[in-house]
FIBAKE-493286 format. One record per residue: x, y, z of N, C-alpha, C in turn; residue number from 1; residue in three letters. Coordinates in pm, whole numbers. Example, Ala and Ser with C-alpha at 12.3 -4.5 7.8 and 13.67 -1.06 7.14 Angstrom:
BEGIN
+--------+--------+--------+--------+--------+--------+--------+--------+--------+-------+---------+
:   n.px :   n.py :   n.pz :  ca.px :  ca.py :  ca.pz :   c.px :   c.py :   c.pz : fimar : drenlum :
+--------+--------+--------+--------+--------+--------+--------+--------+--------+-------+---------+
:   1319 :   -569 :    780 :   1230 :   -450 :    780 :   1320 :   -330 :    780 :     1 :     ALA :
:   1285 :   -225 :    708 :   1367 :   -106 :    714 :   1290 :      3 :    787 :     2 :     SER :
+--------+--------+--------+--------+--------+--------+--------+--------+--------+-------+---------+
***
This chain:
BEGIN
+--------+--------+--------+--------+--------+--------+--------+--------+--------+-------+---------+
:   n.px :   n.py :   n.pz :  ca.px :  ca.py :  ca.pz :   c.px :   c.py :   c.pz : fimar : drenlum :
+--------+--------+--------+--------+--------+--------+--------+--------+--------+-------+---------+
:  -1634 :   3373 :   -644 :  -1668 :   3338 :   -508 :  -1813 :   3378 :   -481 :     1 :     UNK :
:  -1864 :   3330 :   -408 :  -2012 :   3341 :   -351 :  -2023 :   3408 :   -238 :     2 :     UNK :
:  -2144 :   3509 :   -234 :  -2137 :   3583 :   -140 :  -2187 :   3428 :     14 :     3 :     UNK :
:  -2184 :   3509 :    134 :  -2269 :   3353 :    235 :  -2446 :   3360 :    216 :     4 :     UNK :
:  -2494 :   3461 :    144 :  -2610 :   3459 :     94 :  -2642 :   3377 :     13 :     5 :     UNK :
:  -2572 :   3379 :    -97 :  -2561 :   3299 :   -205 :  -2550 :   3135 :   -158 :     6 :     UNK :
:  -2449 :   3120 :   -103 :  -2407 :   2964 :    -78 :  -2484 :   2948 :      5 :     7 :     UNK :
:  -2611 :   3002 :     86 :  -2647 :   2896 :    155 :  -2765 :   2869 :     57 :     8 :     UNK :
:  -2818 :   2972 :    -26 :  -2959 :   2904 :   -160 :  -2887 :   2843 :   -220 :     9 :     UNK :
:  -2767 :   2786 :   -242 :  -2700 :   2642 :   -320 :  -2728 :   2550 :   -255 :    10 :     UNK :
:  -2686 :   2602 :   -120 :  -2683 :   2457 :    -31 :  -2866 :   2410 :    -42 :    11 :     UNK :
:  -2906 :   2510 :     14 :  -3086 :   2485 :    -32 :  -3136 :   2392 :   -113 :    12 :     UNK :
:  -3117 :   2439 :   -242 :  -3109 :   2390 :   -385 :  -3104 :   2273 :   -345 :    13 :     UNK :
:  -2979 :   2230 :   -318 :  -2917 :   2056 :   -356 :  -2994 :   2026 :   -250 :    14 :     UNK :
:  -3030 :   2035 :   -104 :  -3052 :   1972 :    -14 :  -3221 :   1906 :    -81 :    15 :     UNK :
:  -3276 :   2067 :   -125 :  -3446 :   2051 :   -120 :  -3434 :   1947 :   -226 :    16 :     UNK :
:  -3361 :   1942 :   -346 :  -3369 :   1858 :   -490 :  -3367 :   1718 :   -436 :    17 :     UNK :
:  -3237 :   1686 :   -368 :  -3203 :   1575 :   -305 :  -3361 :   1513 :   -233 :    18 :     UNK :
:  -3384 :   1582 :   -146 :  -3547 :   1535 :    -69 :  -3622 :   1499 :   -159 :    19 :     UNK :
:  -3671 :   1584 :   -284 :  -3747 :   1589 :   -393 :  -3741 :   1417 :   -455 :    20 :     UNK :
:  -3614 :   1429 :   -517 :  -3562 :   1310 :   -575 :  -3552 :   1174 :   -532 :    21 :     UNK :
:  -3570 :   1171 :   -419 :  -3535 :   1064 :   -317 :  -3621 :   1072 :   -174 :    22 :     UNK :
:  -3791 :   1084 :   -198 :  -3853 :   1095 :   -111 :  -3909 :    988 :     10 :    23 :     UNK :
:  -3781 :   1003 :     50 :  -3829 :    884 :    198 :  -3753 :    954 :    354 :    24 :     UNK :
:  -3797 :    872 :    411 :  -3775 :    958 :    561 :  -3628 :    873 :    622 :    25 :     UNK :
:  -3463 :    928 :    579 :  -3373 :    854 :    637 :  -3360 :    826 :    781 :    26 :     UNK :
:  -3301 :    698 :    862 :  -3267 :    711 :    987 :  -3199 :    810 :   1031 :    27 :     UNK :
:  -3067 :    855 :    978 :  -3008 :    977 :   1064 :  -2938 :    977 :   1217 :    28 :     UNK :
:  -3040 :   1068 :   1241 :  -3047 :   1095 :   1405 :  -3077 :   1039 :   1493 :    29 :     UNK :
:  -3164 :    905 :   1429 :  -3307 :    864 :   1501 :  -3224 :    748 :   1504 :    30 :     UNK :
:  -3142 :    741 :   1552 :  -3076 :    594 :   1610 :  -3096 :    510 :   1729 :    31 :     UNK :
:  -3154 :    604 :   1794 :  -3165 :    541 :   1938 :  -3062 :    539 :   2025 :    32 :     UNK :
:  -2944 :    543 :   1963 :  -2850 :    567 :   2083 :  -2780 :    710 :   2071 :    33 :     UNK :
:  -2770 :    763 :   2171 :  -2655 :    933 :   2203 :  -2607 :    908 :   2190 :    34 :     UNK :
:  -2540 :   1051 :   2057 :  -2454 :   1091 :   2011 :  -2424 :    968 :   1889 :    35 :     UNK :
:  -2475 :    916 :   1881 :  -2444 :    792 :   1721 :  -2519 :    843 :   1627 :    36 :     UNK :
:  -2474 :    895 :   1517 :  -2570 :    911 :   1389 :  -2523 :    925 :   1234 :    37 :     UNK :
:  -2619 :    869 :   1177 :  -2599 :    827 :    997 :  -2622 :    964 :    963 :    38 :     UNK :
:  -2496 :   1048 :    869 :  -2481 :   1142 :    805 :  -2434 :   1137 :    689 :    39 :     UNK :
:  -2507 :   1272 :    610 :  -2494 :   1270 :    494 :  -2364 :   1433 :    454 :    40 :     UNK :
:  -2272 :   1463 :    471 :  -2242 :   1586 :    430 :  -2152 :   1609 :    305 :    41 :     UNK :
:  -2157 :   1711 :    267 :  -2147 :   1793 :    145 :  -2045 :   1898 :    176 :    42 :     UNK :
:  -1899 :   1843 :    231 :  -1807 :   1935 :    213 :  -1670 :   2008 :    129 :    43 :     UNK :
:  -1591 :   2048 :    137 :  -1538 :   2122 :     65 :  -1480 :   2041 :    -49 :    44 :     UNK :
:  -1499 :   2023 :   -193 :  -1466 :   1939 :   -273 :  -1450 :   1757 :   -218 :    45 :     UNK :
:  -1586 :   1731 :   -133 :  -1589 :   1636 :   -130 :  -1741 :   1601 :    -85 :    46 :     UNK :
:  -1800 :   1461 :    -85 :  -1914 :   1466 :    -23 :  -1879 :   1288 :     83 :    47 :     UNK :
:  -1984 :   1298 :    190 :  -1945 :   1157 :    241 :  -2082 :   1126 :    298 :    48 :     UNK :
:  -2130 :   1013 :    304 :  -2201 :    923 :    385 :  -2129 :    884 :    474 :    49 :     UNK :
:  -2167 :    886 :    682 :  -2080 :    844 :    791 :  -2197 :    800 :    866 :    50 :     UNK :
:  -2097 :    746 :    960 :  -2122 :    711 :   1101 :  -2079 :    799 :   1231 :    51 :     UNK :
:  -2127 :    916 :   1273 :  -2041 :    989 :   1356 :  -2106 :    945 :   1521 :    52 :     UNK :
:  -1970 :    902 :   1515 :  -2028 :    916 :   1674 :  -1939 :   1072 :   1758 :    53 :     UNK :
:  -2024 :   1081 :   1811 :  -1982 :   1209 :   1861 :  -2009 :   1300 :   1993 :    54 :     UNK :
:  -1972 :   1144 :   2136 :  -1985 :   1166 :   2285 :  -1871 :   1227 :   2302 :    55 :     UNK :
:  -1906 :   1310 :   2399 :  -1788 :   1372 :   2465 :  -1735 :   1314 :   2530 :    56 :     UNK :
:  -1746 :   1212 :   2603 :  -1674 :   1102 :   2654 :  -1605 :   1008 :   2591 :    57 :     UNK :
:  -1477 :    995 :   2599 :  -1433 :    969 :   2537 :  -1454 :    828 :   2532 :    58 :     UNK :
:  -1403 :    769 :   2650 :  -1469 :    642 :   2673 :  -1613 :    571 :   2593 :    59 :     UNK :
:  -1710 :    628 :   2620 :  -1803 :    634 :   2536 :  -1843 :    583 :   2369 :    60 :     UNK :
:  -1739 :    676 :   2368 :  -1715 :    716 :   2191 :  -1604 :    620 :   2142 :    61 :     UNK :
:  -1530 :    584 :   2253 :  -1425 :    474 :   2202 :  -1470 :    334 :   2235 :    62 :     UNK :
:  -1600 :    317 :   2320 :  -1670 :    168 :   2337 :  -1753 :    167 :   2210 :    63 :     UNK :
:  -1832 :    287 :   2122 :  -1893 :    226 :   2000 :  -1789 :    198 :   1904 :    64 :     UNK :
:  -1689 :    320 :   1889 :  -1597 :    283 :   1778 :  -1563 :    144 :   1800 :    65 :     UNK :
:  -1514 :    123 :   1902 :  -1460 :    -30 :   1894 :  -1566 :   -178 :   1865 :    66 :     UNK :
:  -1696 :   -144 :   1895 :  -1807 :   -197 :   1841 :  -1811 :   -234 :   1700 :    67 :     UNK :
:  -1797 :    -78 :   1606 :  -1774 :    -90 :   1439 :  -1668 :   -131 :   1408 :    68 :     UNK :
:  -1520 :   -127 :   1492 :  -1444 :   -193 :   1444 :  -1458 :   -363 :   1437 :    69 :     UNK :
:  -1523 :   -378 :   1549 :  -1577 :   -563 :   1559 :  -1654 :   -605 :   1402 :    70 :     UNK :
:  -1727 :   -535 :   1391 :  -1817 :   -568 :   1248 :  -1736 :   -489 :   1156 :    71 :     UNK :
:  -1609 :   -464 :   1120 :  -1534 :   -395 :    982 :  -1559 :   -511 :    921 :    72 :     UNK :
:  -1531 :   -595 :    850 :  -1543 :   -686 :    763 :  -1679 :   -707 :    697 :    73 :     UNK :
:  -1740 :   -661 :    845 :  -1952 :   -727 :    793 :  -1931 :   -578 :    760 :    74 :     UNK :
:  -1895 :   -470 :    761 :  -1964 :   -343 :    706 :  -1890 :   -340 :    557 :    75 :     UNK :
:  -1763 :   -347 :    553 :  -1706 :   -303 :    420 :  -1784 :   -394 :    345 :    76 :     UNK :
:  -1808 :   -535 :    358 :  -1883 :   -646 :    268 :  -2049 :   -612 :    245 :    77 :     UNK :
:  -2049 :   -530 :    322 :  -2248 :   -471 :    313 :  -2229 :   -320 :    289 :    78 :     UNK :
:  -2134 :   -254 :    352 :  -2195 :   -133 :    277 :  -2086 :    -48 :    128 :    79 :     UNK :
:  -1927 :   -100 :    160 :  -1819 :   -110 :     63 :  -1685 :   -131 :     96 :    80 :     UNK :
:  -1611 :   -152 :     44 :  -1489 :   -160 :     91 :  -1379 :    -88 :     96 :    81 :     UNK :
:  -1462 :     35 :     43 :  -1375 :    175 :     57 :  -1398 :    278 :    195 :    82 :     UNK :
:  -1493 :    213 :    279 :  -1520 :    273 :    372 :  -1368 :    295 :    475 :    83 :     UNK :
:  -1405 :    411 :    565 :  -1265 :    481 :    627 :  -1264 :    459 :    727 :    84 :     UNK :
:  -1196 :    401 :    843 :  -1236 :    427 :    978 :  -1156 :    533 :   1045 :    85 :     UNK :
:  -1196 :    627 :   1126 :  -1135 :    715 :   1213 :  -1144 :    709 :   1345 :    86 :     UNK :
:  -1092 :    664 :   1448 :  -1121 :    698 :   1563 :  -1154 :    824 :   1685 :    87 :     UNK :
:   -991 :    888 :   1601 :  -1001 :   1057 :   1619 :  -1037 :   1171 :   1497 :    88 :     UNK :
:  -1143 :   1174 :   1466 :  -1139 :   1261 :   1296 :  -1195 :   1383 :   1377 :    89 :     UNK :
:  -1108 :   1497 :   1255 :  -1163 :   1614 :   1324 :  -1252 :   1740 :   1238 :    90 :     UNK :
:  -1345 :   1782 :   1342 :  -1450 :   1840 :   1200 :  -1383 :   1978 :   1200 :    91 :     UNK :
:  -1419 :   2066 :   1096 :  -1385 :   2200 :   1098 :  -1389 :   2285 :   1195 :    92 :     UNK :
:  -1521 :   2267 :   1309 :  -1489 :   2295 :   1404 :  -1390 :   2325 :   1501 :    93 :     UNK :
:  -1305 :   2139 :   1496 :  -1194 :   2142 :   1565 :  -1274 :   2045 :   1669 :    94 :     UNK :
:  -1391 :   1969 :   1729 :  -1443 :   1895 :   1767 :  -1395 :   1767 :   1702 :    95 :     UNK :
:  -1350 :   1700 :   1821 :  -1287 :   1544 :   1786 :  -1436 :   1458 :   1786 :    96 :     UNK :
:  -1415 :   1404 :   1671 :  -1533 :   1234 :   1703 :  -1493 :   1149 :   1632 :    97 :     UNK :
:  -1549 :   1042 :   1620 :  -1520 :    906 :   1595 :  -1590 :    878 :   1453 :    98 :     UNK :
:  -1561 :    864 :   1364 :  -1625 :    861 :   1203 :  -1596 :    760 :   1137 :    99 :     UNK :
:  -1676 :    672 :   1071 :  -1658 :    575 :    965 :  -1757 :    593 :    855 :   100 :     UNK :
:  -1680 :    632 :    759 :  -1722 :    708 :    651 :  -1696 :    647 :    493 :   101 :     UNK :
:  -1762 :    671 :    389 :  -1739 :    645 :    261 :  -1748 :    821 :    181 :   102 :     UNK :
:  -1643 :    844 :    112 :  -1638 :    948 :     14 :  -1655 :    942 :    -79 :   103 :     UNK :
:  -1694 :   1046 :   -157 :  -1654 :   1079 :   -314 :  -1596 :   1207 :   -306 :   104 :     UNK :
:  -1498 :   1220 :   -435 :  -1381 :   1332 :   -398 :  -1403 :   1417 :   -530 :   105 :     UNK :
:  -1361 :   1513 :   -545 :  -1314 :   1643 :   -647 :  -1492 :   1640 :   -704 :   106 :     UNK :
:  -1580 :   1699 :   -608 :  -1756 :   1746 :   -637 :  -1716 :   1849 :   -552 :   107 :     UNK :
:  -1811 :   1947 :   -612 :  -1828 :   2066 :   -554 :  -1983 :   2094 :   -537 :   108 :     UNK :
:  -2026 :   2166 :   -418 :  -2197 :   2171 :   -423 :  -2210 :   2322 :   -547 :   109 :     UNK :
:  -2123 :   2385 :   -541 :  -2175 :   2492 :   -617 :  -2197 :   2435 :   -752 :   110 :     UNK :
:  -2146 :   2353 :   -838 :  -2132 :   2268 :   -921 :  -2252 :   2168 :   -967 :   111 :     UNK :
:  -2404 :   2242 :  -1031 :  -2506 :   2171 :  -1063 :  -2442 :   2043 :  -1135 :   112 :     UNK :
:  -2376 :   2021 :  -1211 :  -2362 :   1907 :  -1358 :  -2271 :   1831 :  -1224 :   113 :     UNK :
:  -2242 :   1822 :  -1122 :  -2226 :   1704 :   -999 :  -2312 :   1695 :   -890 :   114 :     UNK :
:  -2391 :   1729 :   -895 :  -2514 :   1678 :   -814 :  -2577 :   1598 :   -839 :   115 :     UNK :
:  -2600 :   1513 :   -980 :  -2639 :   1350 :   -977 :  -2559 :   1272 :   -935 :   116 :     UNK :
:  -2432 :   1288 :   -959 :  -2360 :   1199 :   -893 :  -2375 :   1167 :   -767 :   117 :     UNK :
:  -2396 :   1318 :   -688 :  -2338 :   1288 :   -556 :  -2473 :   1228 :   -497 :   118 :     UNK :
:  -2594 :   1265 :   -579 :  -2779 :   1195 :   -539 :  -2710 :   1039 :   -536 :   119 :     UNK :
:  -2672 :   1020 :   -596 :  -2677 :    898 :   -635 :  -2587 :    823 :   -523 :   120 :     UNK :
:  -2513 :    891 :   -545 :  -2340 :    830 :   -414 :  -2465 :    872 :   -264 :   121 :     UNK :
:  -2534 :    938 :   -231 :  -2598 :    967 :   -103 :  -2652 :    878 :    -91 :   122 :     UNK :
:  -2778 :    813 :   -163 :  -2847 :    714 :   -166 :  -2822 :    576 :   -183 :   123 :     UNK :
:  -2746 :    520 :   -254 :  -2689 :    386 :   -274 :  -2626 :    411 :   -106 :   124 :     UNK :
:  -2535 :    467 :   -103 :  -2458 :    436 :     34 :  -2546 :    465 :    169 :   125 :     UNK :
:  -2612 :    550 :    174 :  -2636 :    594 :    293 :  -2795 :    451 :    295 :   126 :     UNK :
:  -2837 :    409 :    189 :  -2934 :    256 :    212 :  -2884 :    164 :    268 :   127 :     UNK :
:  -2765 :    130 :    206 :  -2675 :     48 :    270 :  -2626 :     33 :    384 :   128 :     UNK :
:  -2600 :    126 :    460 :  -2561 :    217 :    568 :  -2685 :    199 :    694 :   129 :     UNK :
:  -2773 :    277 :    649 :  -2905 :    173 :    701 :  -2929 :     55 :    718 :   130 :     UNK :
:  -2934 :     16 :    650 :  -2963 :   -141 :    662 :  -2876 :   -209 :    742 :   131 :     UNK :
:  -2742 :   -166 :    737 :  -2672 :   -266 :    803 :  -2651 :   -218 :    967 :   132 :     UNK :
:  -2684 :    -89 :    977 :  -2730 :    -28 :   1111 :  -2864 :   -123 :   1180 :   133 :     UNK :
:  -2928 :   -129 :   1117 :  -3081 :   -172 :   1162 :  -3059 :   -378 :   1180 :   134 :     UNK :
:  -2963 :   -405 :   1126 :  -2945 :   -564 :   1163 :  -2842 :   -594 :   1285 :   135 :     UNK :
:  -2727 :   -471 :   1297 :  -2637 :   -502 :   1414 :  -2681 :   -407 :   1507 :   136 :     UNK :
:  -2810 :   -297 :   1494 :  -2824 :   -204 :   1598 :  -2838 :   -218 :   1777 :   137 :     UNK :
:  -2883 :   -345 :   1789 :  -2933 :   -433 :   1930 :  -2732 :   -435 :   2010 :   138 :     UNK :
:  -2666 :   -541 :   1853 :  -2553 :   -489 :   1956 :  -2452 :   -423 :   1935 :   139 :     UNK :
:  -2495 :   -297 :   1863 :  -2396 :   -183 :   1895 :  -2439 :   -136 :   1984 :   140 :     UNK :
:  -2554 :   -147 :   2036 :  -2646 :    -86 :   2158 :  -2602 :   -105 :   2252 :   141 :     UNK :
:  -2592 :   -228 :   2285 :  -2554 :   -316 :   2401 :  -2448 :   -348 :   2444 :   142 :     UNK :
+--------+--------+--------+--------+--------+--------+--------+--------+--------+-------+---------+
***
């Protein structure tokens, strides 16, 4: 086990390598609309590229979800067809939001000899992911 000293210079590691390896500036955060954003996380024997929306209103959060559900077909066909939809997903926290997500399963971050993989699973998906954000963004907006 790792001390929380330890695991967070892992988490470091992969994050700074990842930047290193793959030097461009992702959308993310920078969506333009509250509480909608392209994520990349690295959790417990798993990693995912999402869509979190994550208004406290519920209403809100259930007018975009239902937005991505309108384009499921244009997303699984542009970004994969393993993508997940959640309406209610819940983070460790215990904070409810709205997630449509693609995984990869049984990676661990402590685990150098799976960190190309998961470079690789971040980037193919989370481009994709982009892109198809940036062609329907006007009307998920709207």
């Amino acid at each position: 086990m790792y001390s929380r000293e330890e695991a967070k210079q892992i988490r470091q590691q992969f994050w700074t390598m990842f930047g290193k390896r793959y030097d461009r500036k992702w959308l993310l955060y920078n969506t333009k609309i509250k509480d909608f954003a392209l994520k990349f996380s690295f959790e417990h024997k798993k990693a995912l590229v999402s869509i979190d929306i994550t208004h406290d209103d519920e209403l809100l959060r259930a007018y975009y979800y239902d937005k991505l559900l309108s384009l499921k077909s244009i997303l699984k066909d542009e970004v994969s067809h393993d993508l997940i939809f959640e309406e209610n997903y819940y983070l460790e926290s215990g904070k409810e939001i709205s997630r449509v997500y693609i995984q990869l399963d049984k990676v661990k971050i402590q685990k150098q000899t799976d960190w190309p993989a998961v470079y690789e699973f971040f980037y193919e998906n989370m481009d994709k992911l982009e892109r198809f954000f940036l062609d329907y963004k006007d009307f998920i907006k709207d």
